[in-house]
C-alpha positions, 0 to 999 in steps of 0.5 A: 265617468264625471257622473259616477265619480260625483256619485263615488265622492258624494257617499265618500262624504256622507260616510256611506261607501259601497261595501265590496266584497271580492270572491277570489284572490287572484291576479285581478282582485289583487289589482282591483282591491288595490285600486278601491282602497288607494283611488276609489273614494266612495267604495271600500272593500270590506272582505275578501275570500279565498279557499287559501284565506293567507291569499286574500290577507296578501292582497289586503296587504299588498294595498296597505290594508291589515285584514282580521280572519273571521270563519263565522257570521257573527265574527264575520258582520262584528268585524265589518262593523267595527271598520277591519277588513276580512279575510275568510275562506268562507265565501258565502260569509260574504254572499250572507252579510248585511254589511256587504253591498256587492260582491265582485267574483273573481275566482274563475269557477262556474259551480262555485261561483254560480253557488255564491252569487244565487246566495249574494242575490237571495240576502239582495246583493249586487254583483259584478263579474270578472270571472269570464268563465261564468259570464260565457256559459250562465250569464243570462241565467244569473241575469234573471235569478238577479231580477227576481231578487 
């Protein structure tokens, strides 16, 4: 961990942090949001999607943060731009931004995170899964569109 928290505090000092967006707002991205914001220097989460987008504003809120709402790209990017977080029901909004670096995907859905994920890897995203469901039946299909992009 000491190699990955010099990492974490070398970008927190040069103002270059890991932009995290988290798909889902369930159990586990409420935990893990509230976690970077509070004890992760060098990470932000930037956005956060939900299909109930009031969920992804209460996890926001619940580690100290206060999301805008944004439904459109163009909302979506000037938003990250200016340092808010956002909360959106739009989740390939996300997968799309050049202001995201990794998405974290948490929503439990295999289609839908399968759909979001080809897309987060199409515009060059990282991705980490949490969301065991799609790890267990596609994970090393996924593993191979990743090192494609």
């Amino acid at each position: 961990m000491i190699i990955a928290d010099t990492a974490l505090n070398a970008l927190a000092e040069q103002g270059r942090p890991i932009r995290v967006g988290i798909t889902g707002a369930g159990f586990m991205a409420h935990g893990l949001t509230n976690q970077i914001v509070n004890s992760v220097p060098g990470m932000r989460v930037v956005a956060i999607s939900n299909r109930n987008p009031a969920r992804a504003i209460d996890t926001f809120q619940y580690a100290g943060l206060q999301p805008v709402t944004a439904h459109s790209q163009p909302a979506f990017d000037q938003a990250i731009e200016a340092g808010h977080p956002v909360a959106t029901e739009e989740a390939m909004l996300i997968a799309r931004s050049p202001h995201v670096d990794v998405i974290v995907e948490t929503t439990g859905s295999v289609e839908f995170g399968a759909h979001v994920l080809l897309e987060g890897f199409r515009h060059g995203k990282h991705a980490v899964l949490l969301n065991a469901e799609i790890d267990a039946t596609i994970g090393p299909i996924l593993q191979v569109y990743a090192a494609k992009h």
